[in-house]
N, C-alpha and C positions, 0 to 999 in steps of 0.2 A: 392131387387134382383129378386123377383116372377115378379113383373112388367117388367122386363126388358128382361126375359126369356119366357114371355108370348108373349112380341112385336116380337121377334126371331123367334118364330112358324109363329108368325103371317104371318112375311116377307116370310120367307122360304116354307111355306104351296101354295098351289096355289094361285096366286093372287086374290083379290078380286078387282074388275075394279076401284074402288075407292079407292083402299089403291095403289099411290105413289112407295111406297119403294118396295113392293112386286110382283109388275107391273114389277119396274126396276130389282127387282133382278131376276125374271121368266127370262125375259128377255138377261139377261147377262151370265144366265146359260146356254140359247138354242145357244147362239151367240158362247159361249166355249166349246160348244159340236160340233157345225157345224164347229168350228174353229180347233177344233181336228180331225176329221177327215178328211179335205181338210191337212190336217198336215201331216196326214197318207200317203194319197194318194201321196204329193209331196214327202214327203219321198223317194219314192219305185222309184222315178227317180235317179239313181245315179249321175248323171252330176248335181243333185240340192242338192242331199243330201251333197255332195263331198263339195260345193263351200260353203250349206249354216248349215253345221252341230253344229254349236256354236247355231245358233240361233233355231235352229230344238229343242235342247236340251234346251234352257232356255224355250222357250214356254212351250215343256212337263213339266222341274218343278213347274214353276208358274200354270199351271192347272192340274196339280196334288195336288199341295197345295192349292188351289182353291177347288177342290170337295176335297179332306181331312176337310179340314177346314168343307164343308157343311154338310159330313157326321156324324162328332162329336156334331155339333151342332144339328142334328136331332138327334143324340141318347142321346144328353142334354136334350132337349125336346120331350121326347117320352112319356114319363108321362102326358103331354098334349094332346096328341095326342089321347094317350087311356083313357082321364078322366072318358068318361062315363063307363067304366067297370069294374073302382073302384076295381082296380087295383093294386099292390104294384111298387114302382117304377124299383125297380131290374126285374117284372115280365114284365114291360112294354118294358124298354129297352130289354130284350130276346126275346119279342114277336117285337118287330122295325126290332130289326137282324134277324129273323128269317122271315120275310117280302121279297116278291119278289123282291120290288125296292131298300131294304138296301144290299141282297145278287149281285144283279147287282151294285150297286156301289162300294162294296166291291171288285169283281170280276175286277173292272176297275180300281181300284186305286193300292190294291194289288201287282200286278207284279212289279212295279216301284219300293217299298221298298222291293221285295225281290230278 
Protein backbone atom coordinates (compact mmCIF):
# COMPACT_ATOMS: atom_id res chain seq x y z
CA UNK A 1 0.00 0.00 0.00
CA UNK A 2 3.34 2.48 0.90
CA UNK A 3 4.02 1.93 -2.92
CA UNK A 4 0.94 2.86 -4.15
CA UNK A 5 0.60 6.03 -1.95
CA UNK A 6 4.09 6.97 -2.82
CA UNK A 7 3.12 6.74 -6.87
CA UNK A 8 -0.03 9.25 -5.74
CA UNK A 9 2.35 12.13 -4.51
CA UNK A 10 4.19 11.43 -7.11
CA UNK A 11 1.28 12.16 -9.82
CA UNK A 12 -0.25 14.69 -7.90
CA UNK A 13 3.10 16.79 -6.84
CA UNK A 14 4.21 18.90 -9.72
CA UNK A 15 5.05 16.99 -12.68
CA UNK A 16 8.29 15.87 -13.37
CA UNK A 17 8.68 16.22 -17.40
CA UNK A 18 9.41 12.59 -17.43
CA UNK A 19 6.78 11.02 -15.37
CA UNK A 20 3.52 10.52 -18.04
CA UNK A 21 0.81 10.36 -15.42
CA UNK A 22 1.70 13.41 -13.60
CA UNK A 23 2.34 15.43 -16.86
CA UNK A 24 -1.39 14.37 -17.54
CA UNK A 25 -2.79 14.93 -14.38
CA UNK A 26 -1.06 18.80 -14.04
CA UNK A 27 -2.50 19.04 -16.95
CA UNK A 28 -6.17 18.05 -16.50
CA UNK A 29 -6.22 20.02 -13.32
CA UNK A 30 -5.34 23.48 -15.21
CA UNK A 31 -7.75 22.53 -18.09
CA UNK A 32 -10.74 22.18 -14.93
CA UNK A 33 -9.73 25.11 -13.39
CA UNK A 34 -9.83 27.35 -16.84
CA UNK A 35 -12.92 25.22 -17.50
CA UNK A 36 -14.55 26.56 -14.23
CA UNK A 37 -14.12 29.68 -14.75
CA UNK A 38 -15.16 30.31 -18.47
CA UNK A 39 -18.33 28.28 -16.40
CA UNK A 40 -18.47 31.14 -14.13
CA UNK A 41 -18.48 33.83 -16.52
CA UNK A 42 -21.16 32.03 -19.00
CA UNK A 43 -23.07 31.61 -16.08
CA UNK A 44 -23.71 35.37 -15.24
CA UNK A 45 -25.44 35.51 -18.73
CA UNK A 46 -28.94 34.79 -17.99
CA UNK A 47 -30.35 33.80 -21.43
CA UNK A 48 -27.30 30.94 -21.05
CA UNK A 49 -27.79 30.15 -17.57
CA UNK A 50 -31.90 29.97 -18.33
CA UNK A 51 -31.36 27.41 -21.43
CA UNK A 52 -28.27 25.57 -20.15
CA UNK A 53 -28.78 25.34 -16.18
CA UNK A 54 -28.76 21.15 -15.94
CA UNK A 55 -25.59 21.19 -17.58
CA UNK A 56 -24.17 24.35 -15.61
CA UNK A 57 -24.90 22.18 -12.51
CA UNK A 58 -23.55 18.71 -13.64
CA UNK A 59 -20.03 20.26 -14.60
CA UNK A 60 -20.00 22.10 -11.06
CA UNK A 61 -20.40 18.52 -9.32
CA UNK A 62 -18.11 16.64 -11.40
CA UNK A 63 -15.26 19.35 -10.52
CA UNK A 64 -16.09 19.79 -7.36
CA UNK A 65 -15.71 15.98 -7.00
CA UNK A 66 -12.75 16.20 -8.92
CA UNK A 67 -10.75 18.64 -6.60
CA UNK A 68 -12.42 16.90 -3.33
CA UNK A 69 -11.14 13.87 -4.48
CA UNK A 70 -7.55 15.76 -4.95
CA UNK A 71 -7.72 17.39 -1.81
CA UNK A 72 -8.13 14.04 0.39
CA UNK A 73 -5.59 12.56 -1.39
CA UNK A 74 -3.07 15.23 -0.60
CA UNK A 75 -3.82 15.09 2.85
CA UNK A 76 -3.43 11.16 2.28
CA UNK A 77 -0.07 11.96 1.40
CA UNK A 78 1.06 14.69 3.48
CA UNK A 79 3.39 12.64 5.39
CA UNK A 80 5.29 12.36 2.27
CA UNK A 81 5.34 15.47 1.63
CA UNK A 82 6.94 16.54 4.88
CA UNK A 83 9.29 13.40 5.21
CA UNK A 84 12.24 15.20 5.74
CA UNK A 85 11.04 16.85 9.13
CA UNK A 86 10.44 13.72 10.59
CA UNK A 87 7.41 14.56 11.43
CA UNK A 88 4.38 12.61 13.04
CA UNK A 89 1.71 11.81 10.56
CA UNK A 90 -1.29 13.61 12.43
CA UNK A 91 1.36 16.66 12.59
CA UNK A 92 1.96 16.48 8.92
CA UNK A 93 -1.54 16.46 7.86
CA UNK A 94 -2.19 19.76 10.29
CA UNK A 95 0.79 21.53 8.91
CA UNK A 96 -0.86 20.49 4.71
CA UNK A 97 -4.26 22.12 6.12
CA UNK A 98 -2.82 24.80 7.54
CA UNK A 99 -0.70 25.32 4.12
CA UNK A 100 -1.76 28.21 1.79
CA UNK A 101 -2.60 25.99 -1.22
CA UNK A 102 -4.83 23.39 0.96
CA UNK A 103 -6.75 26.60 2.66
CA UNK A 104 -7.37 27.90 -0.98
CA UNK A 105 -8.71 24.66 -2.08
CA UNK A 106 -10.61 24.25 0.77
CA UNK A 107 -11.98 27.85 0.40
CA UNK A 108 -13.07 26.55 -3.15
CA UNK A 109 -14.58 23.42 -2.59
CA UNK A 110 -16.26 24.26 0.65
CA UNK A 111 -19.22 26.44 -0.46
CA UNK A 112 -20.63 23.71 -2.57
CA UNK A 113 -21.28 21.16 0.48
CA UNK A 114 -22.38 23.89 2.57
Amino acid sequence: MESVKVRVFEIIEKADSKDRASFMFDSMIIILIVLNVTSIILESFSELYSVYTVHFRVFEIFSVGVFTIEFFLRIWTSDILYQDENISRGTAIRKYLMSPMAVIDLVAILPFYL
